[in-house]
N, C-alpha and C positions, 0 to 999 in steps of 0.2 A: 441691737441698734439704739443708740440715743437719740436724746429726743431730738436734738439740734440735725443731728442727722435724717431723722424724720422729716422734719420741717422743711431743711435741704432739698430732700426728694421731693415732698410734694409741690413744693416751688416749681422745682427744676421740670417735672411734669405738666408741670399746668402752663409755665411759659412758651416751652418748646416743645410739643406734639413731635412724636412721630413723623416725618414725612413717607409720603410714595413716591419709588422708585419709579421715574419713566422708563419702561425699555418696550420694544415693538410691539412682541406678544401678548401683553396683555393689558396696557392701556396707551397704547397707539392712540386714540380716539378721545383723552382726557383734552379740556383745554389746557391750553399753555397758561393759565395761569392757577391751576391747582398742579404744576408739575415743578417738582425742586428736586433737584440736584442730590442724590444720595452720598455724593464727596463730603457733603457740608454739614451729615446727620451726624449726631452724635446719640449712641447707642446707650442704653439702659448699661449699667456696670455692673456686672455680675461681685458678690461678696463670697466667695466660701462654697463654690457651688460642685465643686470636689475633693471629696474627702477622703484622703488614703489610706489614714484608717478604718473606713467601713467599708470601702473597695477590698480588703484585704478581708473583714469578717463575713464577707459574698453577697453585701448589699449591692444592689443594680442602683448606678447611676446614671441619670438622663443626660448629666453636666448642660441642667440649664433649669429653668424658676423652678418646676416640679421636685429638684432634690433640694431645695431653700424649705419651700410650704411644705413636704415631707417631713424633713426633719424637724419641723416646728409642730407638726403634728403628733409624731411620734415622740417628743421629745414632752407633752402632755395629754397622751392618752396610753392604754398596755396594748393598742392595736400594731400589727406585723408592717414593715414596710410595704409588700403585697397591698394590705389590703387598704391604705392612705392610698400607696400608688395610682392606682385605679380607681377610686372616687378625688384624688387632685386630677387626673388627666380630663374625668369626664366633667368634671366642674372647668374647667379651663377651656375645653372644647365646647359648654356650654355658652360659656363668657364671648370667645369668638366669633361664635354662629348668634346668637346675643346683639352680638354687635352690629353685625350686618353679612359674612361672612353664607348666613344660611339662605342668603338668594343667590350663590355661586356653587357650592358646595353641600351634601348631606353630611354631617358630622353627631348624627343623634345616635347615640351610644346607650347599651344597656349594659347595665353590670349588678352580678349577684354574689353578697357574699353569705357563704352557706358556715363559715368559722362560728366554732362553738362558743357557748355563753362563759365570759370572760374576757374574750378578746374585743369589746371596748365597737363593738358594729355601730352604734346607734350615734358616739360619743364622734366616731370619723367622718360621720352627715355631718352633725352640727359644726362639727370645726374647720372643716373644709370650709361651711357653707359659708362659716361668719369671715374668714379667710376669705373667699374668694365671690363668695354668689350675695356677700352683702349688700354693696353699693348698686347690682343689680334688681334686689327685692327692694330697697330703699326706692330706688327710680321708680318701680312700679307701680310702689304705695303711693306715690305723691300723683302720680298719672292717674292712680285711683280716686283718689281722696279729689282732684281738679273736674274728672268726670261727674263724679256725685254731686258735687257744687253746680255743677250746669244743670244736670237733670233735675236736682231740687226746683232750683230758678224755673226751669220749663215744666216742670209738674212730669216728668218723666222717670220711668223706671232707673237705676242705677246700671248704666254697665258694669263688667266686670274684667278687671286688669289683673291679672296675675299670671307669673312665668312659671313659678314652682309650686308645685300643688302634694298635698297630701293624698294618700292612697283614698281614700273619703269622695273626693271629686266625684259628682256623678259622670257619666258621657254629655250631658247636657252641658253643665258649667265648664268642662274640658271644651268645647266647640265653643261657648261665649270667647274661653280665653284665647284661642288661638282665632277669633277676631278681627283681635283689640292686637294682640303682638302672637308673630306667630311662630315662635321658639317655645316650645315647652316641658318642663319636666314636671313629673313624678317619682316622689319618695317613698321608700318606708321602710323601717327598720322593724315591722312584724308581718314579711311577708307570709310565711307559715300561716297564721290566723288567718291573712285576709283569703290565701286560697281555701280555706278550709267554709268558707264563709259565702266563698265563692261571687262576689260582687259582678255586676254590669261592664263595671270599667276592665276589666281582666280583658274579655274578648277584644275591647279597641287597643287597646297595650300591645294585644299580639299583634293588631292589622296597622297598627299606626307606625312597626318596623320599620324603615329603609321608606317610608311614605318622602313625596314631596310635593302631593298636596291632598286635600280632604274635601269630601262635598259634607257640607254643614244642611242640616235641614231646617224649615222655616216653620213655623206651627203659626195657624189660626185658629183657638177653641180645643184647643190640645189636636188639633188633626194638621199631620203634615201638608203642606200644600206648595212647596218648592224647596228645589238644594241651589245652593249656589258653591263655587269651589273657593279656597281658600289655599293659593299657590305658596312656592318654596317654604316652608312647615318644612321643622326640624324639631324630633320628638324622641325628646330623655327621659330612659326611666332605670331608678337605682332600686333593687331589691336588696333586701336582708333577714334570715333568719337562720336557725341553726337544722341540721340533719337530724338530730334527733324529734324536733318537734315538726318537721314536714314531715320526714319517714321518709323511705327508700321507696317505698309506694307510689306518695304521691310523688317525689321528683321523677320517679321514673315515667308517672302519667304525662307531665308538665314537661319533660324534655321531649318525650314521644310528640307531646300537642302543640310545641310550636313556640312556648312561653319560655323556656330554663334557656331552649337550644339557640335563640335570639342573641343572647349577651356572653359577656365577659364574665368567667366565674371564678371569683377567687375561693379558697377555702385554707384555712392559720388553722392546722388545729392543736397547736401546742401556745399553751403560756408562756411567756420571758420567766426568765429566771428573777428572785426578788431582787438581786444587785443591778437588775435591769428597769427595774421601774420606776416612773415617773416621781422627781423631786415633787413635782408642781403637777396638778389639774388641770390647773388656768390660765387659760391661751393670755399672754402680754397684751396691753391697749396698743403697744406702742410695734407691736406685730401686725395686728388687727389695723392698725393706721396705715402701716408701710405696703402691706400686700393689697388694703383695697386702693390704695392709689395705683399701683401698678396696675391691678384691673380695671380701675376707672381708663388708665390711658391703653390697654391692649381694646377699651371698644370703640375708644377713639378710632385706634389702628385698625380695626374692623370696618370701620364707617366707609367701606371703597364704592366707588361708581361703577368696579370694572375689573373681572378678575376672572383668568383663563388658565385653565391649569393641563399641561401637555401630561399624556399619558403614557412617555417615555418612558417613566420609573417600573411600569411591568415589562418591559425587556431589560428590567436589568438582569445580572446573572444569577446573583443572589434571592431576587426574590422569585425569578420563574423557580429557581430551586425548592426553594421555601413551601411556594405555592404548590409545588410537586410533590414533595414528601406530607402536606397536610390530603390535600387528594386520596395517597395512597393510603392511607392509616384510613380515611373516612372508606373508603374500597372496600379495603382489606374487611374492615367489622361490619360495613354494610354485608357483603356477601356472609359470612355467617350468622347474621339477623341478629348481632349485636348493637342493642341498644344507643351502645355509649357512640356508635359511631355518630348522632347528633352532634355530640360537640363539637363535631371539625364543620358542620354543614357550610354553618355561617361566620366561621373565623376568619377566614381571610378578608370579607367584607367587610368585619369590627378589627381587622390588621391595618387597613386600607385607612379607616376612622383617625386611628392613632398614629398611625404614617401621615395623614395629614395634621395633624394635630402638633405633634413635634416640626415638622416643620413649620406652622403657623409660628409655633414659639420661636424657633432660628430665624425667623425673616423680620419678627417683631426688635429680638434683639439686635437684629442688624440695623434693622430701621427701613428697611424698604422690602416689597413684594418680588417674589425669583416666579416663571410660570415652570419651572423644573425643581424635583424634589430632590436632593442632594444623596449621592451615593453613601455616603457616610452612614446618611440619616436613615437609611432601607438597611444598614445594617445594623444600626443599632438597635431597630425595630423588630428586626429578628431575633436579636440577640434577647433583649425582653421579653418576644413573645413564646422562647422557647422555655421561660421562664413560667411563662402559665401553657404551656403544655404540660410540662412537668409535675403543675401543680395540679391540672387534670388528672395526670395519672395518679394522683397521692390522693384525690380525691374519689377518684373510681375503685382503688385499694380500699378506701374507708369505706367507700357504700359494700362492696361486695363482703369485707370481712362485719361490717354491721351486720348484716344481711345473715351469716353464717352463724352470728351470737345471738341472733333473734330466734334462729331456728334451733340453736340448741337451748338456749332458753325452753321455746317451746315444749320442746321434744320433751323435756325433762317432764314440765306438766303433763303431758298427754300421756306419757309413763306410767307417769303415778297417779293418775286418774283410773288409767287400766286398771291397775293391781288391784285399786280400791273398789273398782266392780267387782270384778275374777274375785274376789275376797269374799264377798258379799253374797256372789248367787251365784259362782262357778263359771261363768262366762261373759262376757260383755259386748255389744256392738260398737259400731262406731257413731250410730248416735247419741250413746250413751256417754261417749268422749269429746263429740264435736260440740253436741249442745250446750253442755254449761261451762266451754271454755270461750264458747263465741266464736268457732271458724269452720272452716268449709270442711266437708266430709271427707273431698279428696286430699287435702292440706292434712288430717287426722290420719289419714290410709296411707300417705306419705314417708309421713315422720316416723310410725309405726313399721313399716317397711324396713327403710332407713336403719332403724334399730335394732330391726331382728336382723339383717342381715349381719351383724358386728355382735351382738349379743346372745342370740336365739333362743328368746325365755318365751315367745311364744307360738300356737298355732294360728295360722289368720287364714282361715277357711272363707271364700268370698260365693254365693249361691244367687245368680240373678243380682239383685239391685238390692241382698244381704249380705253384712260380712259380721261373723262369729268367731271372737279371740279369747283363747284360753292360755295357759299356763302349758310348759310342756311338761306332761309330768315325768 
């Protein structure tokens, strides 16, 4: 886009807002003189926003802002459409609920991407954010920077303004911020470490889920002495790290506890090809100008008095279906105490997120509020969302076959640990094997099992709470 075209737009946006649609259901009750006429709006112009070439290479199109800021993204980082998709939607659904949006509606989304080191995780925070969640960190800072100036003048502590926070935040400065503005997320691109590290903030991440509102507590002298609540609170948070460095271990802990099986999870785990990668790095100014205008004017479009949303769209047909076949998979692997069935618990809850969210974006470019979500739109959201189904299972393939090379890994050592006793003094225990490999005694009697059954190079004679493995001779 050039720059005059730039210019164009931000004109165009600053002059003519957005208006809201009056219709019965959901601001029946505005005065008549905040209500204009939806004939007379003239909608955001969409540029480019389907592309039949990449429809054709099985890239998912939204056909609306999300496949614009995508391919601006992907077009300077070696990240998967997947996994821009899903950090633009949540940053977009921040922007609205941002706006005002999160006193009608919960739209606080969590998303993890678990894609291996290459695929650009950390590179699709920053660019979204400066894309999209800039003009909102800008407003913060100034709302900051205007607080500190008072408190100086009054000889008082500084509040604390901030919507996006660092994995760092303690619980403490998380409850100042949501305060002061009560939208909030948290980021991080080294989730692996910080579980590993195991911080404070972890436990309210889980409880601040599907939250809509929080009791904040009061201290005198470091001793609490009252909560007071802090209503409609809408609370994001984006994880990122790789499978190899969490382990199939601890995700399996973290989906069991309440933390993995919360969000959206993407997982790329293949590199572009090199005729696929980026000319350029570096996001355009003139990119970075055009989308924070549009988000400047979608919090405008946010800013409502008055917003009612009918709950027609779960009888639709498509989605009671949707909703049924995710049910039955979660069924199906709960009854044989399969793990993975976490990941369906809370999907349709984060379907629901993003069903609203897409249409937030339809009704922005139309220019006025519908209190019905459009059929179209429920199936487009299927259609995407069967898209990280999919990617679930490609991702429950990688842990399991991880899972399978770690053990033969193993095995291999614990092999040749044997021999190197039985070599040594004719026979060897199994704590002769577990201890200087560093693993459990039954994980050693395991593998060894495991082996002789396929192999049978040894006796494994077990006596009480001993077990004696020799050679056969």
């Amino acid at each position: 886009m050039s720059e005059n075209k730039i210019l164009e737009l931000e004109k165009r946006l600053r002059e003519k807002r957005i208006s809201k649609k009056d219709y019965t259901e959901i601001s029946s009750k505005k005065p008549q003189n905040e209500i204009k006429s939806s004939e007379n709006v003239t909608p955001i112009k969409k540029e480019n926003l389907t592309n039949s070439t990449l429809k054709k290479k099985g890239v998912f199109r939204f056909d609306n802002l999300i496949d614009e800021i995508s391919d601006t993204i992907y077009n300077h980082t070696t990240a998967s459409y997947l996994q821009i998709h899903m950090k633009v939607l949540q940053n977009l659904a921040f922007a609205f609920s941002y706006g005002g949006i999160h006193k009608f509606v919960n739209l606080g989304l969590y998303v993890y991407d678990f894609s291996p080191t290459g695929t650009a995780k950390s590179e699709v925070i920053k660019k979204s954010n400066r894309l999209i969640l800039l003009p909102i960190i800008k407003q913060v800072e100034k709302l900051h920077q205007e607080a500190s100036e008072r408190a100086k003048e009054e000889k008082k502590d500084t509040p604390l303004f901030r919507a996006v926070n660092p994995i760092t935040t303690s619980p403490e400065a998380l409850f100042e911020a949501f305060e002061h503005i009560p939208v909030q997320m948290i980021e991080t691109g080294e989730l692996g470490r910080v579980l590993k590290a195991n911080p404070d903030i972890i436990t309210y991440i889980i409880d601040l889920y599907g939250q809509r509102y929080i009791q904040v507590p009061s201290y005198k002298n470091k001793k609490e002495i009252t909560k007071h609540i802090i209503e409609n609170i809408n609370f994001f948070f984006y994880g990122a790290t790789t499978i190899q460095y969490l382990g199939p271990k601890a995700f399996y802990e973290h989906l069991n506890g309440g933390l993995i099986n919360r969000g959206i999870i993407v997982f790329n785990p293949k590199l572009r090809e090199f005729e696929e990668l980026p000319k350029s790095y570096e996001l355009d100014q003139t990119d970075i100008r055009k989308y924070n205008a549009i988000v400047k004017d979608i919090l405008e479009f946010a800013n409502i008095s008055d917003f009612q949303l009918s709950n027609s769209f779960r009888d639709n047909p498509f989605y009671k279906a949707f909703h049924k076949d995710i049910y039955e998979k979660q069924k199906e692997l709960t009854q044989i105490n399969n793990p993975f069935a976490n990941l369906y618990v809370r999907l349709m809850q984060n379907f629901d997120i993003v069903l609203l969210t897409l249409s937030l974006l339809e009704w922005y470019e139309k220019g006025y509020y519908e209190n019905k979500i459009n059929d179209k739109t429920i199936e487009k959201a299927i259609e995407f969302f069967k898209i990280i189904n999919d990617n679930n299972e490609e991702l429950i393939e990688h842990l399991l076959n991880y899972k399978e090379e770690q053990n033969e890994e193993l095995t291999h050592k614990v092999i040749a640990k044997a021999k190197e006793i039985i070599s040594q003094k004719g026979y060897c225990t199994l704590r002769d094997i577990y201890k200087p490999l560093k693993i459990s005694s039954n994980k050693a009697l395991f593998l060894l099992e495991n082996y002789n059954r396929e192999n049978g190079e040894f006796i494994i004679e077990t006596k009480g709470n001993s077990t004696r493995i020799t050679f056969i001779n």
